[in-house]
C-alpha positions in Angstrom: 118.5 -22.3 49.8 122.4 -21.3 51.0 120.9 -17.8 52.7 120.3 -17.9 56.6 116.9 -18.2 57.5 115.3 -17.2 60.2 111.6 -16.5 61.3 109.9 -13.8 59.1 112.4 -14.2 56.1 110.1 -13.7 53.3 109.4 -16.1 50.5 110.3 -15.2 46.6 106.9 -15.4 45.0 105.2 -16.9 42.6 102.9 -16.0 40.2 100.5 -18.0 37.3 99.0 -16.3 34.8 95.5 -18.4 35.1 94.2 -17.8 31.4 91.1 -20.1 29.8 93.0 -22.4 28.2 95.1 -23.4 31.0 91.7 -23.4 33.4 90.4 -25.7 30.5 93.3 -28.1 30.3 94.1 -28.0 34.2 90.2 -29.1 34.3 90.5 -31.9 31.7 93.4 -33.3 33.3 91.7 -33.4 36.7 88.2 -34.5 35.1 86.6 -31.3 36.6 84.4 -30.0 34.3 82.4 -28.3 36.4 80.6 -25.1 34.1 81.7 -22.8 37.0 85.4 -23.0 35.3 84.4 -22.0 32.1 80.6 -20.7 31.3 80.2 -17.5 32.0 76.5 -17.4 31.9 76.5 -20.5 34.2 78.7 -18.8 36.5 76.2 -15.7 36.8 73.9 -18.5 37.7 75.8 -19.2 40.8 76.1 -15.9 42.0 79.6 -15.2 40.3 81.1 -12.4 38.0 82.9 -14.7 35.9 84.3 -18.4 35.4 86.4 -19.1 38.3 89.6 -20.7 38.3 89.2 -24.4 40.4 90.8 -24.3 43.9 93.3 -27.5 42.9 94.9 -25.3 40.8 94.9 -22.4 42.8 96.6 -25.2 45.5 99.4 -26.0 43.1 100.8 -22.4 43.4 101.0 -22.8 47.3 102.8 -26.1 46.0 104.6 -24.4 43.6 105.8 -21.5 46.0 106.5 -23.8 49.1 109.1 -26.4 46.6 110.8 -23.1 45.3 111.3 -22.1 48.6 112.7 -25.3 49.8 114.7 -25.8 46.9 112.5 -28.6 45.1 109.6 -30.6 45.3 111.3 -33.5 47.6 111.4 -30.7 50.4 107.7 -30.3 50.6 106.1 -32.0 53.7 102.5 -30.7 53.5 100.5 -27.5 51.8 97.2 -26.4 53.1 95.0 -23.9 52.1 91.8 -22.4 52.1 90.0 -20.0 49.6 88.5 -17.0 50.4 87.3 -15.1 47.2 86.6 -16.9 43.8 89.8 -15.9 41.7 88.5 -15.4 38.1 89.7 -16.8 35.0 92.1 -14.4 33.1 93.9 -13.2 36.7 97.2 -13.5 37.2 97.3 -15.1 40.5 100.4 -14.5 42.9 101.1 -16.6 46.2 103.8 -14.3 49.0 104.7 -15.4 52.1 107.0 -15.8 54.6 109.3 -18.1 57.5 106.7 -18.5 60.9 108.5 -21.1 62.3 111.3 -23.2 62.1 111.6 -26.5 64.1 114.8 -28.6 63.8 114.7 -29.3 60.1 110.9 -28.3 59.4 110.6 -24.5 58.4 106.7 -23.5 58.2 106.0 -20.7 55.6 102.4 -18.2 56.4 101.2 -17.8 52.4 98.6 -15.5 50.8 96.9 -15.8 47.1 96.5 -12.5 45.8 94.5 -11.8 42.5 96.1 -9.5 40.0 93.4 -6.6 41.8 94.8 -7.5 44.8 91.6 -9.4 46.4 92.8 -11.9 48.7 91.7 -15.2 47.1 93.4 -17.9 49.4 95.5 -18.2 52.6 97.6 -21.4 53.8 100.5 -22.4 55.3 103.3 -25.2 53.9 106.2 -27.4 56.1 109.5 -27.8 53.7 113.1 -29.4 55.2 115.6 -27.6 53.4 117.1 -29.4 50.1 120.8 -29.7 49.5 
């Protein structure tokens, strides 16, 4: 990060193509095999349209956006976020953001999760010191 930053300097974003197969193997990895994630009839069961793709994984992007931002992973200090609409599996999720505050060496970063139809599936913030 060589630009000047300065409070509501957006973020570049960052987007993940959340297919089944990479739900599945995110889930394996993570020993959440949950039917939610994958079983579509199950899913109906619990009130959803489709197989949802597991908040951890939705998390990760806010990871992934917030170390791009600080120019690696070593710059992240914390991510936070909350859901707020089941993303389903097969969206292309996208996190955007920008600069709220800057303290000293600690820049804070306002993000959103969008879904590729534009519902708002998440919102969080991140703290990154800048990377050299």
């Amino acid at each position: 990060m060589t630009e000047t930053v300065v409070v509501g300097t957006p973020i570049e974003s960052v987007a993940l193509v959340c297919d089944p197969v990479r739900v599945l193997r995110f889930g394996a990895s993570t020993h959440n095999s949950h039917r939610i994630h994958y079983d579509a009839s199950y899913a109906a069961t619990e009130k959803l349209s489709a197989p949802v793709v597991m908040a951890q994984l939705q998390g990760t992007l806010f990871y992934r956006a917030a170390a791009q931002f600080a120019g690696g992973y070593e710059g992240v200090v914390s991510v936070s976020w909350q859901n707020r609409a089941p993303a389903p599996v097969g969206t292309t999720l996208e996190v955007t953001g920008e600069v709220t505050e800057i303290h000293g060496e600690k820049t804070t970063l306002t993000l959103r999760e969008h879904s590729d139809d534009g519902v708002l599936c998440a919102v969080g913030t991140a703290v990154v010191v800048r990377v050299c």
